[in-house]
C-alpha positions as CSV (number, residue, x, y, z in Angstrom):
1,X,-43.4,8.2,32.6
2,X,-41.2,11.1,33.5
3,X,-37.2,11.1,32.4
4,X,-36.0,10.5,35.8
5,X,-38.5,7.5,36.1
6,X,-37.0,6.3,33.2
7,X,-33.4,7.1,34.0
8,X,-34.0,5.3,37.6
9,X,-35.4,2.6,35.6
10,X,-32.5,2.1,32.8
11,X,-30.2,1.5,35.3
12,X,-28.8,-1.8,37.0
13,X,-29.2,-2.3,40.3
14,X,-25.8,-3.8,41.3
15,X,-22.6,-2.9,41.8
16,X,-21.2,1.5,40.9
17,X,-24.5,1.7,38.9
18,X,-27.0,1.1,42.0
19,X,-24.8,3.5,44.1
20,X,-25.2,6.3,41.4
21,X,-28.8,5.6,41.6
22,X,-28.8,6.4,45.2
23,X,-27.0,8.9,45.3
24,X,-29.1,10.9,42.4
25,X,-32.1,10.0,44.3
26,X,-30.3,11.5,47.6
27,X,-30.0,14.8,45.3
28,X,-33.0,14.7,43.9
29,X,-34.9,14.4,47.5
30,X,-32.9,17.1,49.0
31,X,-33.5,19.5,46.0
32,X,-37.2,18.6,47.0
33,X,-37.0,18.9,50.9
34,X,-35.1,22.3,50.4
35,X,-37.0,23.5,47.7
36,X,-40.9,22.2,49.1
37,X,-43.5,24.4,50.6
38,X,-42.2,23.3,53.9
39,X,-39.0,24.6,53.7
40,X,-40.0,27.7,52.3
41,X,-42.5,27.9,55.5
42,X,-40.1,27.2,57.8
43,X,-37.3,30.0,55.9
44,X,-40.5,32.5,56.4
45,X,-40.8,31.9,60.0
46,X,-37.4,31.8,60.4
47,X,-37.2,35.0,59.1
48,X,-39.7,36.8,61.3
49,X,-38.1,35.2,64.5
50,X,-36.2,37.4,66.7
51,X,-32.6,36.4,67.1
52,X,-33.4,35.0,70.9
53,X,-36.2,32.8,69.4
54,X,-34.4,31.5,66.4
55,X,-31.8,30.4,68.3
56,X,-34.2,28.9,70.5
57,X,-36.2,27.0,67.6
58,X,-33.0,26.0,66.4
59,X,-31.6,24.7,69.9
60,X,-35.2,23.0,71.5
61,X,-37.9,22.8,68.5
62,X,-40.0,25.6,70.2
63,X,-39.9,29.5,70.8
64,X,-42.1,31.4,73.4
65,X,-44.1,34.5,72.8
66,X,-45.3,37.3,75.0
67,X,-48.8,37.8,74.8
68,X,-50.0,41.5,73.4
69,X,-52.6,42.1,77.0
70,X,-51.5,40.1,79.7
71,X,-47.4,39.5,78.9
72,X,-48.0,35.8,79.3
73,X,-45.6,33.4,77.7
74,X,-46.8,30.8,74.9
75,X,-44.2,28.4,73.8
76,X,-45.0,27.6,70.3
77,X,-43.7,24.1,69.2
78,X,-42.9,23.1,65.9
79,X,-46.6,21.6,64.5
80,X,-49.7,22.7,62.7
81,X,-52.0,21.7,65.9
82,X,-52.4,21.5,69.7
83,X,-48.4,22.7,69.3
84,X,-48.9,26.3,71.9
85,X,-48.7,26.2,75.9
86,X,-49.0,28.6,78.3
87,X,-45.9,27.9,80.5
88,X,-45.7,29.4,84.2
89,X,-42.9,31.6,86.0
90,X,-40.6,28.8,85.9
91,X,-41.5,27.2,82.4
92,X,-43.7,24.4,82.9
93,X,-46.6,24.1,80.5
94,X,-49.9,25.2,82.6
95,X,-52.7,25.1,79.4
96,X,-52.6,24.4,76.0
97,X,-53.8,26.4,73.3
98,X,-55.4,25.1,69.8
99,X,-55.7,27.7,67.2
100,X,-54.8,27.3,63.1
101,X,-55.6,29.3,60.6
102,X,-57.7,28.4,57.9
103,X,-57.1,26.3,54.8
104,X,-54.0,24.2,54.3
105,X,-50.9,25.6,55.5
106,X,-48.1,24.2,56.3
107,X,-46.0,23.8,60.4
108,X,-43.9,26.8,59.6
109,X,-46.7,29.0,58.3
110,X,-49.1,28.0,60.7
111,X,-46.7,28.9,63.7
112,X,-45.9,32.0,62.1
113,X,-49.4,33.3,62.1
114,X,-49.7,32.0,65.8
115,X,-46.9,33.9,66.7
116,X,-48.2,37.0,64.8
117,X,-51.8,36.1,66.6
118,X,-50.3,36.0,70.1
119,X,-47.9,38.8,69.7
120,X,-50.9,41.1,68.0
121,X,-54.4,40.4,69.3
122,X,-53.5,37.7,72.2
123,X,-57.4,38.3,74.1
124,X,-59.3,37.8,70.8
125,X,-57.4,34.6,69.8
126,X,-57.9,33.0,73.1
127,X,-61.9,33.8,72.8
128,X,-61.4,31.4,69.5
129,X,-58.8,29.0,70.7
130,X,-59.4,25.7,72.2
131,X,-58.3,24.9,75.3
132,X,-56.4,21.2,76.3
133,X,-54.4,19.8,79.1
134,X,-50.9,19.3,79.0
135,X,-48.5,17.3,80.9
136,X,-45.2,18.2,82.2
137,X,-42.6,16.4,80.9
138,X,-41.4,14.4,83.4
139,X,-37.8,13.5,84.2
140,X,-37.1,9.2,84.3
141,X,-34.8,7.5,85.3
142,X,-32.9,4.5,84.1
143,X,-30.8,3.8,87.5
């Protein structure tokens, strides 16, 4: 049994106690969100984003890539899988691309080596890439 098991243990659940035993397991899970392997992939690909595309990640979850040979655009969502479509002239999703690399990785690496993939040696990831259908998102309405 660790300390902190022990500390979360020894301490009464009612009353200022149970609310300093939330709030140091608040603390504690943030120091592990910020500090996990997913955070530190997501800082990585942050890093290697162009200004336009991080402020597009930050603003819709995704960032679009040029293609190396043919200058097409790949929108790269946040995800390890079946996360890249080719969008048309006007931004709708025409195909969908599945490529990872291998071994365990986490969404922020994996997208970084898509990104690196696309932006590199777009022809020769497509020849390895699986191809899926997507669906334009479609507007509804609630009146």
């Amino acid at each position: 049994m660790t300390a902190l098991t022990r500390l979360f243990l020894s301490m009464r659940r009612t009353g200022p106690a149970r609310r300093r035993q939330l709030a140091l397991r608040e603390l504690y899970k943030r120091f592990l969100d910020e500090s996990g392997s997913a955070a530190r992939g997501l800082r990585l690909l942050r890093d290697w984003l162009s200004p336009q595309q991080r402020a597009q990640f930050d603003r819709t979850g995704y960032f679009e890539v040029v293609g190396s040979h043919t200058g097409k655009i790949y929108r790269v969502h946040y995800g390890a899988t079946t996360n890249v479509h080719e969008v048309d002239e006007i931004g709708r999703p025409k195909v969908g691309w599945c490529f990872v690399p291998e071994g365990y990785l986490v969404p922020g690496d994996v997208m970084l080596a898509q990104k690196i993939a696309l932006e590199t040696d777009e022809l020769r990831v497509l020849k390895l890439a699986n191809e899926f259908p997507v669906r334009s998102p479609r507007r509804v309405r609630f009146w």
